[in-house]
C-alpha positions in Angstrom: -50.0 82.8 -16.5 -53.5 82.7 -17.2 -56.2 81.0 -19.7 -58.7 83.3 -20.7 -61.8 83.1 -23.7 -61.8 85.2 -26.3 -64.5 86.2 -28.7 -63.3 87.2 -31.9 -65.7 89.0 -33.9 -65.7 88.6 -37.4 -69.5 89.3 -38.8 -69.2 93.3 -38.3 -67.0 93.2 -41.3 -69.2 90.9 -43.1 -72.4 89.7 -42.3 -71.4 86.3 -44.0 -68.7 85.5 -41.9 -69.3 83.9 -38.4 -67.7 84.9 -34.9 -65.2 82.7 -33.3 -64.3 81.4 -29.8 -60.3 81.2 -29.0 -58.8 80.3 -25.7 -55.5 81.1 -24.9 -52.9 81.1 -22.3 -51.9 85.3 -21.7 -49.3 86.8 -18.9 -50.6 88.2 -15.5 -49.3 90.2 -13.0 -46.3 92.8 -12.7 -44.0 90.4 -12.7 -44.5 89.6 -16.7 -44.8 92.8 -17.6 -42.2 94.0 -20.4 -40.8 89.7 -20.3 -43.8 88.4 -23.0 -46.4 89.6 -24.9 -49.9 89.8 -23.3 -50.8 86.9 -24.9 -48.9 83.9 -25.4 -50.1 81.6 -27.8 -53.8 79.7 -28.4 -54.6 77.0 -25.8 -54.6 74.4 -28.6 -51.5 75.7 -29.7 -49.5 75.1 -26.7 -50.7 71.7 -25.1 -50.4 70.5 -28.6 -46.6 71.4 -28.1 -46.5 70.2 -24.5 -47.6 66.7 -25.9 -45.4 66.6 -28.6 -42.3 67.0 -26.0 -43.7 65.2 -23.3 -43.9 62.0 -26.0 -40.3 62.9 -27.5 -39.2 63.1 -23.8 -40.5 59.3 -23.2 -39.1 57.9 -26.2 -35.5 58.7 -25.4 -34.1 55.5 -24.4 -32.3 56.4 -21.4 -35.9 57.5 -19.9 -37.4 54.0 -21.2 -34.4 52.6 -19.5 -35.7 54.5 -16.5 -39.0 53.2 -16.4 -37.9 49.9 -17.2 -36.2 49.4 -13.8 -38.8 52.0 -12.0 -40.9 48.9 -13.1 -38.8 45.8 -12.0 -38.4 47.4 -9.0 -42.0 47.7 -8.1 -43.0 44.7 -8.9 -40.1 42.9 -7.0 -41.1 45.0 -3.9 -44.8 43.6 -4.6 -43.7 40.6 -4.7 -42.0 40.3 -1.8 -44.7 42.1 0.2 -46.9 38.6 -1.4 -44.6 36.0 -0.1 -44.0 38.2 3.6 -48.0 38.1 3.9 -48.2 33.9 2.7 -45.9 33.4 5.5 -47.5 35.4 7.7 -50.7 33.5 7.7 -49.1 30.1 7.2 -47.4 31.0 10.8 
């Protein structure tokens, strides 16, 4: 995959229209070729729809579940890294 900048011309048709700048996200290299089209979709296109699934992905509850204990767990763990250092400078 690549990003590239496009220009797209629009004032040779009609001086009262202005030109615009797209990115996008195209295929590269032989090992795309006759898989996609050249060009994917528009930049804004795409990492709008990666943060739409990345945010339904973190709402399903078995994932909040997930980070719930990822959580507890690191904070236990800090916490007993606390009390071993206390008692290591009290002895």
């Amino acid at each position: 995959m690549g990003y590239q900048k496009r220009r797209n011309k629009h004032s040779h048709r009609n001086p009262d229209w202005n030109d615009t700048i797209t990115f996008e996200y195209i295929c590269t290299g032989y090992n795309y070729s006759g898989i996609c089209s050249q060009r994917v979709m528009s930049a804004t296109k795409l990492e709008g729809m990666v943060i739409d699934h990345i945010k339904n992905l973190y709402s399903h509850p078995k994932v909040q579940e997930k980070i719930k204990n990822l959580l507890r767990t690191q904070l236990e763990m800090s916490h007993d890294e606390e009390v071993k250092n206390v008692i290591k400078k009290i002895t």
